[in-house]
Wavefront OBJ file of the C-alpha trace (Angstrom):
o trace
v 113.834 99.766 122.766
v 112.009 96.555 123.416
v 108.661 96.341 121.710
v 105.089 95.739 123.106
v 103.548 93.327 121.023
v 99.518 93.817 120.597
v 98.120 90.948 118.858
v 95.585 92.657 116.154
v 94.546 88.810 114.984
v 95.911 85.760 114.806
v 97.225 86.992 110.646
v 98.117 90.366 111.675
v 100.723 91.321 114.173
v 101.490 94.637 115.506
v 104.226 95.601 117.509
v 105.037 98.893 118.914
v 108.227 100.374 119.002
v 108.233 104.051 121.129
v 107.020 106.394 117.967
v 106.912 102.999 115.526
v 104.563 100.633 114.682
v 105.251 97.275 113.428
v 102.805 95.777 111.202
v 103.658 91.746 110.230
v 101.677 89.366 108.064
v 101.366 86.448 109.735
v 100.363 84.008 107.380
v 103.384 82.190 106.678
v 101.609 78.885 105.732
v 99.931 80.861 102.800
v 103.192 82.980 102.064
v 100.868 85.856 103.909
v 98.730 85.612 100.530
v 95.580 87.899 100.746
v 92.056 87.574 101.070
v 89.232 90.349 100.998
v 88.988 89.972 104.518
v 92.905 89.920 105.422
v 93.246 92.633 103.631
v 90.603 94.534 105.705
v 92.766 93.703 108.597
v 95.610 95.420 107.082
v 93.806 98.132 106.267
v 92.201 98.670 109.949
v 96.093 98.215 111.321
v 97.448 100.603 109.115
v 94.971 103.068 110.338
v 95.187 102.002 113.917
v 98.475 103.255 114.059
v 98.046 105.981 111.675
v 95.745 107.671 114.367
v 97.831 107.222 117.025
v 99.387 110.366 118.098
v 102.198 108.938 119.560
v 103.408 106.817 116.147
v 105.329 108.934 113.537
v 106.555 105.618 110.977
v 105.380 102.505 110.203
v 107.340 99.790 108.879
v 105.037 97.073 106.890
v 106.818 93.630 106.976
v 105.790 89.715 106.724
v 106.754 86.472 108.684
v 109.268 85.180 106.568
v 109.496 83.515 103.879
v 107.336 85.864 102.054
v 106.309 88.517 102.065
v 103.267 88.594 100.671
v 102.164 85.948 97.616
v 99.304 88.260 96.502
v 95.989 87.049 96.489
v 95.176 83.921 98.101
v 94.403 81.987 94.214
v 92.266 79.327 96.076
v 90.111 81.706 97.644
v 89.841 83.261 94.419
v 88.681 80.437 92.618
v 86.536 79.004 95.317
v 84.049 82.343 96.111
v 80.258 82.034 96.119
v 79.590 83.453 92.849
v 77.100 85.574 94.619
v 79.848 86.838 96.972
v 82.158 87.447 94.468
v 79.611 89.795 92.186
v 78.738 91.703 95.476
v 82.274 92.786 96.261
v 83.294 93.668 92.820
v 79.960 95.685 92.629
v 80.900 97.367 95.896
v 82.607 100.423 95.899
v 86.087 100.094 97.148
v 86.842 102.179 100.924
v 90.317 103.450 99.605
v 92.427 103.760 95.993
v 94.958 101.446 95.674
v 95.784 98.472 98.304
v 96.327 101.214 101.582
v 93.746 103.409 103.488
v 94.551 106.813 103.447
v 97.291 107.736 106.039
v 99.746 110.390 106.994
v 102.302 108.208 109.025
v 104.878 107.096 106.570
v 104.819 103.332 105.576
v 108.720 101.618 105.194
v 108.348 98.761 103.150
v 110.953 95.614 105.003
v 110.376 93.042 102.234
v 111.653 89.996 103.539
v 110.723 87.563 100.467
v 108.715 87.098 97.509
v 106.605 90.129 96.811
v 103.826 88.939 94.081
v 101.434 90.509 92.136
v 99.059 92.098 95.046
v 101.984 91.818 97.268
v 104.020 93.624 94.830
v 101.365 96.530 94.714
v 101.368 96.219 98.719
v 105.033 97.073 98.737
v 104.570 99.960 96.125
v 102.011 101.657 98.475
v 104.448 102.114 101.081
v 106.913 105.367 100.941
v 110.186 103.445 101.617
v 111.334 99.942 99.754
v 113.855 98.087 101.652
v 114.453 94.682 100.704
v 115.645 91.450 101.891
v 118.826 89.818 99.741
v 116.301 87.153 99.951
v 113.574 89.223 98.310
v 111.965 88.104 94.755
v 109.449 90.397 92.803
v 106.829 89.340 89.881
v 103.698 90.608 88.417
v 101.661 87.509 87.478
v 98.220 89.324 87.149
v 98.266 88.205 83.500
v 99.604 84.232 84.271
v 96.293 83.965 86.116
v 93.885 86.188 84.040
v 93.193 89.110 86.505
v 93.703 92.986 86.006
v 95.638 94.587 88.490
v 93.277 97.009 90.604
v 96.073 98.159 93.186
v 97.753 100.823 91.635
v 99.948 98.662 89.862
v 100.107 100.350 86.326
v 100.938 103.344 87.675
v 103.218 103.149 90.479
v 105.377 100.498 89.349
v 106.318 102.688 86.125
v 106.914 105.488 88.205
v 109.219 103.290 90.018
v 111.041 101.412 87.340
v 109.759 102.997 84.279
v 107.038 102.124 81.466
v 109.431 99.455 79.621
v 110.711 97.608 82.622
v 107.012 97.352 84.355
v 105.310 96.715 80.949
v 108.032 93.793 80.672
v 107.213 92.765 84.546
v 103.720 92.346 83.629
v 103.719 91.127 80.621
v 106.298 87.732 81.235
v 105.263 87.300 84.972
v 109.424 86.774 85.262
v 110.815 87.239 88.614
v 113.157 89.735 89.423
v 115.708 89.209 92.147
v 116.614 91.755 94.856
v 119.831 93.195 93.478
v 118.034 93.946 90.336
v 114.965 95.443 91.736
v 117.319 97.705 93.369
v 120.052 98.774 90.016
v 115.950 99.025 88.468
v 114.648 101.469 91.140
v 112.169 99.301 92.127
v 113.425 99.250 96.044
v 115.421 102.022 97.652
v 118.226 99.600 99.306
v 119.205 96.045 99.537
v 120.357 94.377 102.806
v 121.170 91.134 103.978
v 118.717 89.257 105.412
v 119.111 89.510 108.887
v 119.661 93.456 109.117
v 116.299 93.725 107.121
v 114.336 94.754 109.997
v 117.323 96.296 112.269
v 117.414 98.718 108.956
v 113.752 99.464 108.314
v 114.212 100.405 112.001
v 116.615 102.568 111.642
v 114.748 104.586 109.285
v 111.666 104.652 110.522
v 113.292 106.163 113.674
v 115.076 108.840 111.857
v 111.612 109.314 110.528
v 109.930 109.698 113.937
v 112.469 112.539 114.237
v 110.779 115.235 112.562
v 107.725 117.318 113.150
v 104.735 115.007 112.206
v 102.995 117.528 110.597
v 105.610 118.576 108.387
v 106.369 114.832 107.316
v 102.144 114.592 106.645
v 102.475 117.620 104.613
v 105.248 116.839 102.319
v 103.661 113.241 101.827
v 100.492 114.943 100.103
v 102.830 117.155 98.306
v 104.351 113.981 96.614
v 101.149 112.493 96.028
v 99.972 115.245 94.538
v 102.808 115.590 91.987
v 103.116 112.039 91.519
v 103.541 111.750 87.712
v 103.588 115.376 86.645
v 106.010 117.428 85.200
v 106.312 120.903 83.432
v 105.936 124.270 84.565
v 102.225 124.258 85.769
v 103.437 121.204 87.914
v 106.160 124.100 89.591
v 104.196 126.931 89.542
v 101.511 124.757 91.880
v 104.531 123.444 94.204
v 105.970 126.715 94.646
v 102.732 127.979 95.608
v 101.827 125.434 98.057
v 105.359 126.313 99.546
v 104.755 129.574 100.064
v 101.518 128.823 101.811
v 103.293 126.368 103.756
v 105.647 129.522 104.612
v 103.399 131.814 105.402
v 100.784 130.500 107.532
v 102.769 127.005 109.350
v 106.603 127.632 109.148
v 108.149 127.613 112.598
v 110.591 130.077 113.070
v 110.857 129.782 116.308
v 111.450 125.590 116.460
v 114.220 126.560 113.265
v 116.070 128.903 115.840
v 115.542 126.282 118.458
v 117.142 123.631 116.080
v 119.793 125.775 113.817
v 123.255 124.995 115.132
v 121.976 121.092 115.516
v 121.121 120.905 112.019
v 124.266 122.920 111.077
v 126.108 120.460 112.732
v 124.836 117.442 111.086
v 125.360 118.798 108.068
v 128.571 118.961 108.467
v 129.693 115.529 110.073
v 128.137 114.511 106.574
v 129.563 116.828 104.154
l 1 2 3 4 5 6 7 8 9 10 11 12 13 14 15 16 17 18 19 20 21 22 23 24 25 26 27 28 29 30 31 32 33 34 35 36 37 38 39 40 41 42 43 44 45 46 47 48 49 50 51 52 53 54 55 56 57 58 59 60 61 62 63 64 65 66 67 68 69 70 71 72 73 74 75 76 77 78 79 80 81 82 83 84 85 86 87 88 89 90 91 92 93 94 95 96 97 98 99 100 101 102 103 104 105 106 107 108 109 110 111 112 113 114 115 116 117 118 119 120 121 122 123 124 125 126 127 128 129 130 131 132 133 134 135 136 137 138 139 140 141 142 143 144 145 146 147 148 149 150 151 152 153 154 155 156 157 158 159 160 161 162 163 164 165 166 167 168 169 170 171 172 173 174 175 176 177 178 179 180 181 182 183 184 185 186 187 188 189 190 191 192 193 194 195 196 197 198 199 200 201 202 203 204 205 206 207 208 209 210 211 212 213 214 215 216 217 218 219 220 221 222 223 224 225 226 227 228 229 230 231 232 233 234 235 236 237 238 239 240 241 242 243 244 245 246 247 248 249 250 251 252 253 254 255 256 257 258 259 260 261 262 263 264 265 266
């Protein structure tokens, strides 16, 4: 399907794709680095589409090389002081470095991924990365604290020793590693990156919105937790699921389909 490209900004490009929504950085003479306000213009896109009733997945992606450098270090250093205390005494619109949103995000990182770039890409629900892709965590080369959820979804992700060892040496790691580490879901050459991110974003766009919304709090909810409180709340948010929104009727509707699928794959 041939997009429709809507022009957010000049740094922000969104194209859509039937149910998809393509959101690129488009500051390739930066590496796409962030600023406070760029990163309000990420945040607006990503809700743009997010209330859109006709866009089930989003895939978040840069203009190549990178895909996102983190935070633009010469804005950074040149603020107005006076500027700078207002925003950190300002309380943030969202927790970590999305809006909330029920759409699911695919990650297509086509390059470097640093530091706030790096917590950009762990936001999303889906990792796929570029053979071209690099990774680092250099909040401590440059003296900042990471405020984007790093320290707790890269662990998740890779676990405590690998991110502690991220953070902690700034080292890069390449894309074949991030994925035997778990910290992307799938490596692809560079030129099927997007094709790919496509591809699952449209087997995304397949299922019942709601449904897909529903299990994406359930993850968030659980995110970290374990033991048998942790079950005992999941099987109960099941069964509400069960009794008051399961479809019977769309299951009878789609049985032998599903059936069938299952078994071209088994």
């Amino acid at each position: 399907m041939e997009p429709t490209a809507n022009a957010m900004t000049k740094d922000l490009l969104i194209e859509l794709r039937g149910h998809l929504g393509v959101l690129t950085l488009n500051r390739p003479e930066v590496r796409n680095a962030l600023s406070p306000k760029f990163w309000g213009q990420i945040a607006d896109g990503v809700r743009q589409l997010d209330q859109d009733p006709e866009i089930r997945a989003i895939i978040l992606t840069g203009a190549d090389p990178a895909f996102c450098a983190g935070f633009d270090l010469r804005g950074l250093s040149d603020e107005d002081e006076g500027e700078r205390q207002r925003r950190l005494a300002s309380e943030s619109p969202f927790v970590g470095m999305l809006p909330p949103h029920d759409t699911p995000i695919i990650a297509a990182v086509n390059g470097a991924a640093v530091t706030g770039g790096l917590e950009l890409a762990l936001s999303c629900d889906v990792l796929v990365a570029s053979s071209k892709a690099r990774f680092a965590d250099t909040h401590a080369k440059v003296g900042a604290m990471p405020g984007g959820g790093l320290t707790m979804l890269l662990p998740a992700r890779v676990g405590p020793g690998r991110a502690r060892r991220m953070s902690l040496t700034g080292a890069f790691v390449d894309a074949d590693t991030a994925a035997f580490w778990g910290l992307v879901d799938e490596v692809v050459p560079h030129e099927e990156l997007l094709p790919r991110a496509i591809e699952l974003a449209e087997a995304m766009a397949q299922l019942e919105p709601a449904t897909v919304a529903e299990l994406r709090s359930m993850y968030d909810a659980f995110n970290g937790r374990s033991g048998h409180e942790a079950l005992a709340e999941e099987q109960a948010w099941a069964k509400k699921w069960m009794a008051e929104r399961f479809n019977r009727a769309r299951l009878t509707e789609d049985r032998d389909q599903i059936i069938e699928q299952g078994r071209e794959h088994s």
